[in-house]
C-alpha positions in Angstrom: 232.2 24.4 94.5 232.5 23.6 91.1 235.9 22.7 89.5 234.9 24.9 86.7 234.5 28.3 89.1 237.2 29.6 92.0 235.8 30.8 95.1 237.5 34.6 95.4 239.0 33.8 98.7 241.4 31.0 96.8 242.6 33.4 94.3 245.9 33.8 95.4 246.2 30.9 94.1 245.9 31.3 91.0 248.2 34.4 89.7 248.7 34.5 86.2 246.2 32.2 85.7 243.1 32.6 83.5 239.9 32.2 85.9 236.1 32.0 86.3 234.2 33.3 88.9 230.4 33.0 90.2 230.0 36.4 92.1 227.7 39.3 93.1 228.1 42.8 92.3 228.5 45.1 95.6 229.6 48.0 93.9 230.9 49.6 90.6 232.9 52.6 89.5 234.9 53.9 86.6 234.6 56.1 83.6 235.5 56.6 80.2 237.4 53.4 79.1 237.7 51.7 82.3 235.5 50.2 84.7 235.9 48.8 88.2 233.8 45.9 89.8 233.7 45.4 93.7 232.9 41.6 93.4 231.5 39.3 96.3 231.2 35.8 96.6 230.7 34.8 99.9 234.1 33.6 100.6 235.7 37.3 100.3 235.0 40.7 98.6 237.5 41.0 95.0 238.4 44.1 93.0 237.8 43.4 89.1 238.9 45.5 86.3 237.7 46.3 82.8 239.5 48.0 80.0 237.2 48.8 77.0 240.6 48.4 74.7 240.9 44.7 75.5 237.6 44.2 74.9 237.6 45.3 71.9 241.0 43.8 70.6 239.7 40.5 71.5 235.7 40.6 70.6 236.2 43.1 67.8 234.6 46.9 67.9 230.7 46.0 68.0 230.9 43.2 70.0 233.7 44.1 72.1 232.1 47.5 73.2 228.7 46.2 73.9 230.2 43.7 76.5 231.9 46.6 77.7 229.3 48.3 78.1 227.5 45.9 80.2 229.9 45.9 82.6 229.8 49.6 82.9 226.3 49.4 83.5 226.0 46.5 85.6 223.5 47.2 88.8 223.9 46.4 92.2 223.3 42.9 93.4 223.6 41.4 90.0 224.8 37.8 90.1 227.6 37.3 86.9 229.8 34.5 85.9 233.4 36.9 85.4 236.4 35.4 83.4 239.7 36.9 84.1 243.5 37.1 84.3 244.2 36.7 88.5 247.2 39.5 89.5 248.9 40.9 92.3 248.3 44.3 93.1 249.6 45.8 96.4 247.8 48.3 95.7 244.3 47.2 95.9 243.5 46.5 99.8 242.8 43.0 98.5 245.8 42.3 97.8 245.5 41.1 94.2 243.3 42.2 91.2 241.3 40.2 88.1 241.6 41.7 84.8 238.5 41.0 83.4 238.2 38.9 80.1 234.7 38.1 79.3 231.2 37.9 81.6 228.1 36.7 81.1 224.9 37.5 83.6 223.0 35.1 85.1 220.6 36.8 87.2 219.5 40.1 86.7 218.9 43.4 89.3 216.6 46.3 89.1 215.9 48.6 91.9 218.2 47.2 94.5 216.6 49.0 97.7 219.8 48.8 99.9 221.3 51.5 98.5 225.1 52.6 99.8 223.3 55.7 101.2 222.6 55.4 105.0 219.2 53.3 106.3 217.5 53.2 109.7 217.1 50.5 111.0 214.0 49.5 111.0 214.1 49.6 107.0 217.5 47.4 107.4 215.6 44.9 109.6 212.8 44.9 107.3 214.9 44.0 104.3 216.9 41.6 106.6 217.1 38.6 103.8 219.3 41.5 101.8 221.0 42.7 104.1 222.8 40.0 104.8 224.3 40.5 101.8 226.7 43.9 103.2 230.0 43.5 103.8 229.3 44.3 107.4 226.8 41.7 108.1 228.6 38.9 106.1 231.7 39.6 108.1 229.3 38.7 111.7 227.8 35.6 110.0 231.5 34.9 109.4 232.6 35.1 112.9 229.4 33.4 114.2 230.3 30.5 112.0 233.8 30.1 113.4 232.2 30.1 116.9 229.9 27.2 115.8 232.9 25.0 114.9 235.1 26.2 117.5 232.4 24.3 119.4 232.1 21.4 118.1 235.8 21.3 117.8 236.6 22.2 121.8 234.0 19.8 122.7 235.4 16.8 120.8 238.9 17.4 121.8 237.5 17.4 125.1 235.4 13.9 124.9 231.8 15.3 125.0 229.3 13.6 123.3 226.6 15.3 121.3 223.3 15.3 123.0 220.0 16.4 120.9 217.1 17.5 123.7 214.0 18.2 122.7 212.3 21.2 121.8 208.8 20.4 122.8 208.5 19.6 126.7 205.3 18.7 128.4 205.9 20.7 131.3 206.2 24.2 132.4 209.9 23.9 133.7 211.1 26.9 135.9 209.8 29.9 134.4 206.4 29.5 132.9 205.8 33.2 132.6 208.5 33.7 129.9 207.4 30.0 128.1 205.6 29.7 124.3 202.8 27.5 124.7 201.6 25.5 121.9 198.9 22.7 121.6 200.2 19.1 121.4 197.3 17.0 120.3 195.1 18.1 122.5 197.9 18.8 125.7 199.5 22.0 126.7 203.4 22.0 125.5 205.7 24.1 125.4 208.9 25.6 123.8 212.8 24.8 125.2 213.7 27.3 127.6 217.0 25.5 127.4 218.0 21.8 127.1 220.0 21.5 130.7 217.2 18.9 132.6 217.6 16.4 129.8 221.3 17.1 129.3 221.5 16.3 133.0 219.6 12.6 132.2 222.5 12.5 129.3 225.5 13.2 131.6 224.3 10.5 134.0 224.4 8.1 130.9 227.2 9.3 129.4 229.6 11.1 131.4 230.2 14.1 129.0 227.1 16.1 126.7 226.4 19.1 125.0 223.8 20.1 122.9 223.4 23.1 120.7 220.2 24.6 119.3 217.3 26.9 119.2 215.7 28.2 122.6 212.8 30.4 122.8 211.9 32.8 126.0 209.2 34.9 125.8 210.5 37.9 127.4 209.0 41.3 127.2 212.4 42.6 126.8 213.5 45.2 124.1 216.9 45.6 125.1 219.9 45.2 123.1 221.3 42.0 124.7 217.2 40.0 124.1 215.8 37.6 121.4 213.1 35.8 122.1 214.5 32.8 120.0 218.7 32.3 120.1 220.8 29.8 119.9 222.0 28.1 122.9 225.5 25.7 123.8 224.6 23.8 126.9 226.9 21.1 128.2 226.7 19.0 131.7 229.2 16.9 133.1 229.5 13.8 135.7 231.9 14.0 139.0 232.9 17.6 137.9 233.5 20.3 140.8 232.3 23.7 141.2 236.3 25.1 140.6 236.5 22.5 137.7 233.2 23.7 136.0 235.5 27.5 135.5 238.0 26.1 134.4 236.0 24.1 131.8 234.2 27.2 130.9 237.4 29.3 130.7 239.4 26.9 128.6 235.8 27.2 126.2 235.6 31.1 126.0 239.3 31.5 125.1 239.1 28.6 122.4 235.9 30.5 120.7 238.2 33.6 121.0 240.9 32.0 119.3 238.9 30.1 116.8 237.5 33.4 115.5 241.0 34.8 115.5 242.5 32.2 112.8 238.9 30.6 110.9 237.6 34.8 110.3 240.6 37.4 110.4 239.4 38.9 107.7 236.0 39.2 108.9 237.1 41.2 112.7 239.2 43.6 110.0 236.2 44.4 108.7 234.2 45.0 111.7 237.2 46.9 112.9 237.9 44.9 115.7 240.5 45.5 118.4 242.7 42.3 117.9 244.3 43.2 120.6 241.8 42.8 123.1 240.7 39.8 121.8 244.3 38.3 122.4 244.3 39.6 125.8 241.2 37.8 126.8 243.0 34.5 125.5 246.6 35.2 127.4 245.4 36.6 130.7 243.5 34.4 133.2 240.0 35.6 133.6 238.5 37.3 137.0 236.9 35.3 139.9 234.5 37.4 142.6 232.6 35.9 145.0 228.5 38.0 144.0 229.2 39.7 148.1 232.6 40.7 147.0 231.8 42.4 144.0 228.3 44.0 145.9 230.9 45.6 148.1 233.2 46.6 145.4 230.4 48.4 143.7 229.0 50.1 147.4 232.5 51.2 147.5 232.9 52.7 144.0 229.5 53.6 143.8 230.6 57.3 144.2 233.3 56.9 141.5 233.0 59.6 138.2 232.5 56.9 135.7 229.9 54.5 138.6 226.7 54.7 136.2 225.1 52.1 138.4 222.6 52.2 141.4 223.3 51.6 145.0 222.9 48.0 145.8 222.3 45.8 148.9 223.6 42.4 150.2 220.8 40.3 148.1 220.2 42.0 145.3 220.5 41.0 142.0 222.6 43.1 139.2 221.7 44.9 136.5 223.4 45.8 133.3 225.1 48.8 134.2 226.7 46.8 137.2 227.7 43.9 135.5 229.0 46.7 132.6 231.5 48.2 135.4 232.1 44.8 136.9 233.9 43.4 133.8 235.5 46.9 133.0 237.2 47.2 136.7 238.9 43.9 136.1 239.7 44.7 132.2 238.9 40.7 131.4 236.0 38.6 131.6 235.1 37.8 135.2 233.0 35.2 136.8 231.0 36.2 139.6 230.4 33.2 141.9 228.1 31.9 144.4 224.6 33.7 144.1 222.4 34.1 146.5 219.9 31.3 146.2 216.7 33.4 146.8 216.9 34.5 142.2 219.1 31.6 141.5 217.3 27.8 139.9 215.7 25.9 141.7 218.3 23.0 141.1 221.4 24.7 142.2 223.6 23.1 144.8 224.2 25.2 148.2 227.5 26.6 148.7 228.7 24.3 151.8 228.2 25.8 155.5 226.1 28.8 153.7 222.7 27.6 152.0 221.9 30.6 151.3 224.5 31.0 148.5 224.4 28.7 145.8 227.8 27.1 143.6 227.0 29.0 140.4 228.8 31.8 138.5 227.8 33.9 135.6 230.9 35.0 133.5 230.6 38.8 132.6 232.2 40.1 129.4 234.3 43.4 129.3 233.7 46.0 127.3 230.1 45.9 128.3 228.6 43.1 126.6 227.7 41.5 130.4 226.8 38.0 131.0 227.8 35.4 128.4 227.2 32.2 130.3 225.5 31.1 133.2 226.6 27.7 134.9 226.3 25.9 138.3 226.6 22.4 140.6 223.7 20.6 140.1 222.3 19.7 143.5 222.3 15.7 143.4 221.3 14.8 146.8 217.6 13.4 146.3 216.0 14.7 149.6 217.8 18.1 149.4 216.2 18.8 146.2 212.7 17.7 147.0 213.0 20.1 150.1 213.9 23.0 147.8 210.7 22.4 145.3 208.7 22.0 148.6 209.8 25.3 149.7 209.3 26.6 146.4 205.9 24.9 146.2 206.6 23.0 143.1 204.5 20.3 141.3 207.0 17.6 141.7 205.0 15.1 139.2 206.2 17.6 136.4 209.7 16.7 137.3 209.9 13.0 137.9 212.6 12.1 135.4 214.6 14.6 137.0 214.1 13.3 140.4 214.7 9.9 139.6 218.2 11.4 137.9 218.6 11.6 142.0 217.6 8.2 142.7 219.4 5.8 141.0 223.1 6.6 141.5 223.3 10.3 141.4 226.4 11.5 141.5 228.3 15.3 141.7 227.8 16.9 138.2 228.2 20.3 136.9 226.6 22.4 134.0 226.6 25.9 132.1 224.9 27.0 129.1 226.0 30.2 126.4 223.8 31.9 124.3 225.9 32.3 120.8 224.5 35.5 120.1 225.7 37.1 122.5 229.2 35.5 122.2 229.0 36.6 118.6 228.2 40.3 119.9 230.7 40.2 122.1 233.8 38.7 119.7 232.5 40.3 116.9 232.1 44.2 118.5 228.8 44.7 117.4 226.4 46.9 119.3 223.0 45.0 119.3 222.6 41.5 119.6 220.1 41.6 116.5 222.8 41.4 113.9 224.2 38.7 115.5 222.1 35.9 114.1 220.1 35.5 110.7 216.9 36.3 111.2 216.3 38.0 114.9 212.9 37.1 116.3 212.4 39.9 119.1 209.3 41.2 120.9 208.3 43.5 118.4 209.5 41.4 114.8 208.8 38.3 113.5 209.5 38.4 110.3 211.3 37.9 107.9 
């Protein structure tokens, strides 16, 4: 920023002082001799005030009235530089108040069409590159912001090493139905699904990886948890155990949690966040079910008032209204643990003495935003995997960097991957997962 212009979120800073301030109109209101500014910057919304007197004491009557009475008449979304006297006002729910001095518009705005009437949302989505602009949706880029650093922040503390996997692969990985195919030169290629295979190269090089980026799944989904591109956290790690892996992945949930809490309070006040919650999540250790102990507890409850689920049996896989009253009977986020293999990955470890569970866990988010992150033990015993892609009747020349991973010193590792979105829906309390990053790509919307 600019040494000549303060940001309105360091304001406090300056009471009593005379100030300048590059800003946004979000609102106006007023009569007669006084008008009142809500003022945005990016940083934090700001009340400004204009009295037509000191105008007019200090620019004379002509002059002194017509700035007046552009800042009377100032539409929404114009862009201004605003000069003013910074104050405390408990009053004002910002907590302090610029007596405006002098302004001068830099960018003009007719016909705003986000108007503070109510939209659907279709219109909102269409107009998506403005409506970032709310108050509301600033307040979720906010929080997804803090999540992105509380990232990069746990994972440094922790000694993982950034790791950038590609985005283009030359093979089909493990679900070619829901892959974007594009041409390479002449060769089928296609889209990340996610970065884990390569990650997995990484870990055997380096111990610890992440990577974070884009992902794209073309899933015929139009549910309020799908994009068909998101961004994705994976991370992998050498000689790590199944009970490890949770508490790696606990440890990570709670510090997103927390890094929201102190980077974007202001934001989670305006989204009307429960706080509270939020600091329960951190303090209280977070549920671990075995996937045949929760199938009971749902055959039990199935008869329950609020059980707004379908029966299930012994090898079936959940849906959202089970994984909904999962996470709600524990009142925390709860991991649900060792899958059966039959609609788990192909690369999964067996759970030992029962290969037909697998050492996985998804970790289901109260409040019903379900699944957040999906992790397992990578199976690293060379002839166990080949005997899985036999069975599977996999084209194993697709995967040769992967089996020589097995090869030439495997060893135990471990892995899980989050899609931020949905961590962002989740923290942030919103209802669709949509809002949750820029510009949504879904099945029916591609632009803007």
């Amino acid at each position: 920023m600019s040494k000549d212009y303060v940001s309105i979120i360091d304001v406090k800073d300056h009471v009593g002082e005379e100030v300048k301030i590059g800003a946004w109109v979000a609102n106006k209101s007023g009569k007669g001799k006084i008008a009142f500014l809500q003022l945005r910057d990016g940083t934090a919304f700001f009340q400004a005030v204009a009295f037509k007197p000191n105008f007019i004491e200090k620019f004379g009557e002509e002059e002194g009235t017509e700035k007046f009475n552009t800042i009377k008449h100032l539409n929404q979304e114009t862009s201004i530089l605003i000069t003013g006297i910074v104050k405390e006002d408990s009053r004002s729910k910002f907590g302090y108040e610029l007596d405006v001095t002098d302004l001068e518009i830099v960018g003009h705005s007719e016909d705003y069409p986000i108007t503070p009437k109510e939209h659907g949302t279709d219109f909102l989505m269409d107009h998506r590159h403005l409506w970032l602009r709310s108050r509301k949706q600033m307040a979720i880029m906010q929080v997804r912001n803090a999540i992105i650093y509380a990232t990069y922040e746990f994972f440094d503390k922790n000694s993982f090493i950034k790791f950038d996997s590609p985005i283009l692969s030359g093979n089909a990985a493990e679900d070619s139905t829901e892959l974007f195919e594009t041409d390479y030169f002449g060769t089928p290629a296609y889209l990340s699904q996610s970065g884990q295979l390569y990650l997995e190269a990484g870990a055997m090089a380096l111990g610890r990886v992440f990577d974070f980026g884009p992902v794209f799944r073309a899933e015929k989904s139009k549910t309020r948890r799908h994009l068909t591109e998101f961004w994705m956290m994976d991370a992998e790690y050498s000689f790590l155990s199944h009970e490890e892996s949770l508490d790696l992945q606990e440890a990570y949930v709670k510090a997103l949690i927390q890094g929201v809490l102190d980077r974007a309070p202001q934001a989670l006040e305006i989204l009307e966040r429960d706080v509270d919650l939020l600091k329960k999540y951190i303090a209280e250790p977070f549920k671990r079910v075995s996937y045949d102990d929760a199938i009971s507890l749902l055959q039990e409850h199935e008869n329950d008032e609020d059980a707004d689920y379908e029966h299930l049996e012994h090898g079936d896989d959940f849906g959202s209204p089970h994984e909904t009253w999962i996470s709600n009977y524990f009142g925390v986020p709860t991991f649900v643990i060792n899958y059966p293999a039959s609609f788990k990955a192909f690369y999964m470890k067996p759970v030992p003495g029962n290969p037909e569970r697998v050492l996985c866990a998804d970790l289901l988010a109260p409040e019903g935003y379900g699944e957040i992150i999906g992790g397992s033990v990578r199976e690293d015993d060379y002839d166990a995997l080949v005997a899985k892609m036999d069975a599977l009747e996999m084209d194993k020349s697709e995967y040769e960097f992967y089996l020589d991973l097995r090869k030439y010193g495997s060893v135990p590792h471990a892995g899980f991957g989050i899609g931020i979105e949905r961590m962002v829906t989740f923290v942030a309390g919103t209802k669709h997962i949509r809002e949750a990053i820029p510009f949504p790509r879904m099945l029916n919307r591609i632009k803007p």
